[in-house]
C-alpha positions in Angstrom: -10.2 12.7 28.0 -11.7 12.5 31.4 -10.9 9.1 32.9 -14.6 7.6 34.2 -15.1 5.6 37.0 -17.5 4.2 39.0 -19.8 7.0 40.8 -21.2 5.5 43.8 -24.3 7.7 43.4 -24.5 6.3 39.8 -24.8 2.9 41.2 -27.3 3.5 43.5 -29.2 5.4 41.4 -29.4 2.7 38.7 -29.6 -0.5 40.4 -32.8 -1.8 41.2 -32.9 -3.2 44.9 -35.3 -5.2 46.7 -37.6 -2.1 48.2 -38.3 -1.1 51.7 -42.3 -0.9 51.9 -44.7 -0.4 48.9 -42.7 -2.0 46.4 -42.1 0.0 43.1 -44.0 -0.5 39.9 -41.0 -0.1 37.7 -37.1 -0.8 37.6 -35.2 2.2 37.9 -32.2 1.4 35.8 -34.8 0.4 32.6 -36.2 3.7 33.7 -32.8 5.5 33.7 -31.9 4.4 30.4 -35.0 5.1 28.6 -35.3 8.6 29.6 -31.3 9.2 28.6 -32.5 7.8 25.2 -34.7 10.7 25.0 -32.4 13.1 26.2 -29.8 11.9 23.9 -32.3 12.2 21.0 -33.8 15.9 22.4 -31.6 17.4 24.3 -32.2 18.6 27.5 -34.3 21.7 26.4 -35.9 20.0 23.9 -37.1 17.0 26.2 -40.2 17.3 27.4 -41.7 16.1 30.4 -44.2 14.5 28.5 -41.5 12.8 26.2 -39.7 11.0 29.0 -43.0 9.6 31.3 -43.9 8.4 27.7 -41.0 6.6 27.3 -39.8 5.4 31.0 -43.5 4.3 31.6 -44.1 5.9 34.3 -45.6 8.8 35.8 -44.6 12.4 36.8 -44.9 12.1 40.5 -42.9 8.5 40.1 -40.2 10.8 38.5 -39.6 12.8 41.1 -40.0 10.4 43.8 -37.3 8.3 41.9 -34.7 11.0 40.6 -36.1 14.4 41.8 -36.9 16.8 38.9 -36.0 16.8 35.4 -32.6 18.6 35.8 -31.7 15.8 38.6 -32.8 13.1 36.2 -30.5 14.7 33.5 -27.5 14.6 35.8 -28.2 10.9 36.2 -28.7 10.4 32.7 -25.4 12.3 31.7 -23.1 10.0 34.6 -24.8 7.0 32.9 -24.2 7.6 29.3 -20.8 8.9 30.4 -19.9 5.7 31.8 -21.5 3.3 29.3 -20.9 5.1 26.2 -17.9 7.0 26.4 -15.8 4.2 28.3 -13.4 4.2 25.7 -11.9 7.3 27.0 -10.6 5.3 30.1 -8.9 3.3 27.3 -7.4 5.6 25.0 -4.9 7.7 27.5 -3.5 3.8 28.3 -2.3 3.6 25.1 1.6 3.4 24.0 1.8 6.6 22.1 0.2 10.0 21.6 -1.0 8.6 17.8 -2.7 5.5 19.0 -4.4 8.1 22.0 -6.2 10.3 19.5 -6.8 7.4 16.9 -8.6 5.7 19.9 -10.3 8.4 21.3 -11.4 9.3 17.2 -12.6 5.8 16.4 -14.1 5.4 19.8 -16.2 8.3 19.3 -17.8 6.7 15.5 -18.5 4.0 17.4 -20.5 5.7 20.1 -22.3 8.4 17.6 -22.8 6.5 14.5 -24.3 3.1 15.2 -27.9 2.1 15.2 -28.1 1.2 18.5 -28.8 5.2 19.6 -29.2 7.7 18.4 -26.7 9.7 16.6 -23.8 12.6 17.6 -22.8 13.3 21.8 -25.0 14.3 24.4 -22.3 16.4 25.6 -21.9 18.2 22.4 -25.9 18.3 21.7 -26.3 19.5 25.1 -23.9 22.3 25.4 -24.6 23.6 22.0 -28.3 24.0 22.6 -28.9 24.6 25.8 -30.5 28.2 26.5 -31.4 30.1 29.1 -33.9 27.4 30.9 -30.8 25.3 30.7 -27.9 27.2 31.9 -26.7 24.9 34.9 -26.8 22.0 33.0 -24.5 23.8 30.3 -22.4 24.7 32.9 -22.4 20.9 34.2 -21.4 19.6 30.8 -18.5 22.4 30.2 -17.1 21.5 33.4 -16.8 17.9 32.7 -15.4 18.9 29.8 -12.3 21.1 31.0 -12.1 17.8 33.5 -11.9 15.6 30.2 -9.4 17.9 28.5 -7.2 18.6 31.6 -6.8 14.6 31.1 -5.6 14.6 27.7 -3.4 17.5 28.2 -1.7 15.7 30.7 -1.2 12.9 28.8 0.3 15.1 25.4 2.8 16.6 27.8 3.8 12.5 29.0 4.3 12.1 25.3 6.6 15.0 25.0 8.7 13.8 28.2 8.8 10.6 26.7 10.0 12.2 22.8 6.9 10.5 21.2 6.2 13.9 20.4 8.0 17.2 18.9 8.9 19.7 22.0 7.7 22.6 20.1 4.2 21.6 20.3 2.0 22.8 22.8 -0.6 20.2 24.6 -2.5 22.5 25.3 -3.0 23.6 21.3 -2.9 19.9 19.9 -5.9 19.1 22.8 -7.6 21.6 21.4 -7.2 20.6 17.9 -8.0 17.3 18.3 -11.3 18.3 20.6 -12.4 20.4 17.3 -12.2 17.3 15.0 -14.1 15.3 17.7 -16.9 17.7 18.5 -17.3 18.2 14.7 -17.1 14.6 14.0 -20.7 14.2 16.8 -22.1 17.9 15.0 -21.4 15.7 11.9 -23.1 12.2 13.0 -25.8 13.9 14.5 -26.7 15.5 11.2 -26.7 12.3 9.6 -22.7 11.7 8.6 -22.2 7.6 8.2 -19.5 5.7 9.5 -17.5 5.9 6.0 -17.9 9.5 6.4 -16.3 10.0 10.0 -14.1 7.3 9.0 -12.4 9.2 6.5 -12.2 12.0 8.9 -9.9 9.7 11.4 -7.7 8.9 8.5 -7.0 12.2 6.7 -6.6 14.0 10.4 -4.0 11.0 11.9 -2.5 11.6 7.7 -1.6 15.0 9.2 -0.5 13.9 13.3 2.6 15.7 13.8 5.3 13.6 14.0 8.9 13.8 15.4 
């Protein structure tokens, strides 16, 4: 998976500075957040304008002044949820072995889309799965990321051949790709309402059938 870091536009965009002038009425970052809850929940189509001043508490024009229109605040909402709630993607190509990467990346992903802290399945997945017309460059955003993410994994599957933790007639590129399937059905799944037992027994019965040397 894509490794995440810190995007200095991210920062700016979040933090909430002492302001030059008229002060603002409202805290960008609480703004930020609330309005990718609704994304998350919506998807970007299905968002309305209405739906996020509602919940950021704030009006249209203070939207735009603050993040520009409502693609721009969906870019900023995708690089935040990216780096708060898929941060276990930066953890799972560090691990030892090319097991313990997809068992990460699998029970990392139940945490993220099956708690009660959000709502449920991947932005990413919701996004570029019902995304039409009106949203075409934000579908094109999220596949790009995604080729970024997968590129990553790749690249770590053919470390783990080099270093015989896995069997040379394998292809990285096929075993990304299988593993991407289980984890975009695995959000399809929580998003429809799967609980954690559910996805849970997913993890198990697909690291049952990890090839092995």
């Amino acid at each position: 998976m894509e490794v995440l870091t810190s995007d200095p536009a991210l920062d700016a965009a979040t933090a909430c500075p002492a302001p030059k002038g008229r002060p603002r009425e409202f805290c960008v970052d609480a703004a930020l957040t609330a309005a990718l809850g609704v994304f998350w929940a919506k998807g970007y189509e299905g968002a309305t304008m209405a739906d996020l001043t509602q919940a950021m508490g704030i009006t249209k024009p203070s939207i735009y002044a603050a993040f520009g229109n409502k693609e721009a605040l969906f870019h900023k909402a995708l690089d935040l949820y990216e780096a708060e709630k898929l941060a276990y993607t930066r953890e799972a190509l560090d691990q030892p072995t090319a097991r313990t990467v997809a068992e990460h990346l699998m029970r990392g992903a139940i945490a993220a889309q099956a708690n009660d802290c959000g709502p449920g399945g991947c932005l990413r997945v919701i996004t570029s799965s019902a995304c039409g017309a009106e949203g075409e460059s934000i579908k094109a955003d999220v596949m790009k990321r995604r080729a970024s993410s997968q590129a990553a994994l790749v690249a770590r599957f053919h470390q783990a051949q080099r270093d015989g933790d896995l069997p040379a007639h394998l292809e990285p590129e096929a075993l990304t790709a299988y593993l991407y399937a289980i984890l975009q059905g695995m959000a399809v799944q929580a998003g429809s309402g799967a609980t954690r037992a559910d996805l849970e027994r997913v993890v198990d019965t697909s690291l049952a059938m990890w090839p092995t040397r």
